[in-house]
C-alpha positions as CSV (number, residue, x, y, z in Angstrom):
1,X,37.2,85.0,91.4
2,X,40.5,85.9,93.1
3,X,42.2,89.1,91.6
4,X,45.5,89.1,93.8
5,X,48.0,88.4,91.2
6,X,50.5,87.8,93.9
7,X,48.3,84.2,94.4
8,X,51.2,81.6,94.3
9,X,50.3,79.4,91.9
10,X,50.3,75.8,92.5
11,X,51.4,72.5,90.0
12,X,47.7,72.1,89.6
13,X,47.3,75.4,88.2
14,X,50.1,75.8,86.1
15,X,48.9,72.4,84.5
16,X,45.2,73.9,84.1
17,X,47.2,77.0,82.5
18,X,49.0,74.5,80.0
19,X,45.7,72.8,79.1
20,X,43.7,75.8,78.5
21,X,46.1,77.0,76.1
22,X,46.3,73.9,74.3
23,X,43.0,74.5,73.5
24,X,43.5,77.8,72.6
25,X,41.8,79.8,75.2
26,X,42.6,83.3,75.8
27,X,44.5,84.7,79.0
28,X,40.8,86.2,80.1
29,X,39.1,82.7,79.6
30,X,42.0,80.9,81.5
31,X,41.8,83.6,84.1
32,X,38.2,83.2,84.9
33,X,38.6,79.3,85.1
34,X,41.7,78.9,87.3
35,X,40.5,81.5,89.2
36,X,43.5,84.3,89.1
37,X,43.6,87.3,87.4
38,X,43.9,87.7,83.4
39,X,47.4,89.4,84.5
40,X,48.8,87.0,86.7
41,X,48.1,84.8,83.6
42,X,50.1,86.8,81.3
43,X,53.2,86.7,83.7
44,X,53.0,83.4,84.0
45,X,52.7,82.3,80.9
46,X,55.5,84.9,79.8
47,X,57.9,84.5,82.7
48,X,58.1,80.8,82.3
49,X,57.6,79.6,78.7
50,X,60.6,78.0,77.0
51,X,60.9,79.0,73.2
52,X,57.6,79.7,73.3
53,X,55.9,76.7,75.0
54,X,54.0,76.9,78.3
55,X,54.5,73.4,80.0
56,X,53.7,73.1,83.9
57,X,56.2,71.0,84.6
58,X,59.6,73.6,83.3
59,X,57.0,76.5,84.8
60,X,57.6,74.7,88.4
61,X,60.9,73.8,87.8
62,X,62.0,77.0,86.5
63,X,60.2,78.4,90.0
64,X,61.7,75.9,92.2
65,X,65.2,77.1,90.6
66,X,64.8,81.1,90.6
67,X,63.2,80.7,94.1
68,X,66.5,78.5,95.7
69,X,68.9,81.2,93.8
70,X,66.9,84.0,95.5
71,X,66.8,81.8,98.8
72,X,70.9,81.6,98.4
73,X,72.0,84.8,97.8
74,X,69.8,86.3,100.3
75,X,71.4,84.2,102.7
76,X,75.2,84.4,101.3
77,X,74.9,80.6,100.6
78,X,76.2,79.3,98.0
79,X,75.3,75.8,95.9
80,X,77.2,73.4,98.2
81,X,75.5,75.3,101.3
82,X,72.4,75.1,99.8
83,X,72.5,70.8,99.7
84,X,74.1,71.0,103.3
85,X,71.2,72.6,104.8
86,X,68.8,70.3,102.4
87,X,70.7,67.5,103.9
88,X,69.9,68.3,107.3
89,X,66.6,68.9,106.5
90,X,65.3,65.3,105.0
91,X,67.4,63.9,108.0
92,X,64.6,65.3,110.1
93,X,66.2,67.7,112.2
94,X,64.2,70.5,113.8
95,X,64.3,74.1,111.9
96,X,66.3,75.1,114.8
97,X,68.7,71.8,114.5
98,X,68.9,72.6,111.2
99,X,70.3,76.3,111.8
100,X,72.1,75.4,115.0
101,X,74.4,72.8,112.9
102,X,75.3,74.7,109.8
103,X,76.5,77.5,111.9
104,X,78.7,75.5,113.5
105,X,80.2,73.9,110.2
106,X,80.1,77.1,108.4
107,X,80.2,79.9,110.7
108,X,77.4,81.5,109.1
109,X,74.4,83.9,109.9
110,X,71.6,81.8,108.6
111,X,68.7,82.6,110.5
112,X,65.7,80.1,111.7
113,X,62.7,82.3,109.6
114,X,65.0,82.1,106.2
115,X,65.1,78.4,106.9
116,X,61.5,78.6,107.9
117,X,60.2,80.6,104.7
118,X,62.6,78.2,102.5
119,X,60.8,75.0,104.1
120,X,57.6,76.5,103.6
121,X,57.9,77.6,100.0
122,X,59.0,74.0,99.1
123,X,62.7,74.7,98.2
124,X,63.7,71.3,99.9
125,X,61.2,69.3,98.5
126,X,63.8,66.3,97.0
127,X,61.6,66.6,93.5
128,X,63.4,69.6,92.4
129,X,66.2,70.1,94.5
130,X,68.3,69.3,92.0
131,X,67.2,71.4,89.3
């Protein structure tokens, strides 16, 4: 079993989370199943369940939107920057493209690795980009 509670959990496993406590199994039991630690269970579960409901699908979305509001203010974006660059992106443009051209429309300081780490990490994807 993997311990590292800094594991980044995937739809999969956020929907084997949901399932398990359905059935009423205990953050230990879950752990040992999905393979995480009974703590990153327990943050999960409490970081991301609405009025007391675990359900994969608000989990991810409610990642997806804290991750692309971390994403922008660590870059000084804002929302309407945030589409620009996702823009460029699905167009197909190269990281660098990508970085290149919103610095000439905006004049900003967005650097290739934040673009980079944002691809990477799924921000873009067009499934919850407008979350």
């Amino acid at each position: 079993m993997d311990d590292n509670v800094t594991k980044q959990l995937t739809y999969e496993d956020k929907y084997r989370i949901e399932c398990l406590l359905r059935e009423g199994k205990n953050y230990e039991e879950i752990a040992r199943t999905v393979g995480i630690s009974t703590y990153k269970v327990q943050s999960e579960v409490s970081k991301y369940s609405v009025a007391g409901v675990y359900d994969a699908r608000v989990a991810t979305a409610l990642y997806y939107k804290q991750s692309r509001e971390e994403f922008m203010e660590s870059s000084c974006l804002d929302e309407w920057d945030f589409y620009i660059i996702s823009g460029l992106y699905h167009s197909g443009l190269s990281t660098y493209a990508i970085v290149q051209r919103f610095s000439e429309l905006k004049h900003s300081e967005l650097t290739i690795r934040k673009v980079q780490t944002a691809i990477k990490r799924g921000l873009f994807c067009v499934e919850w980009a407008k979350i």
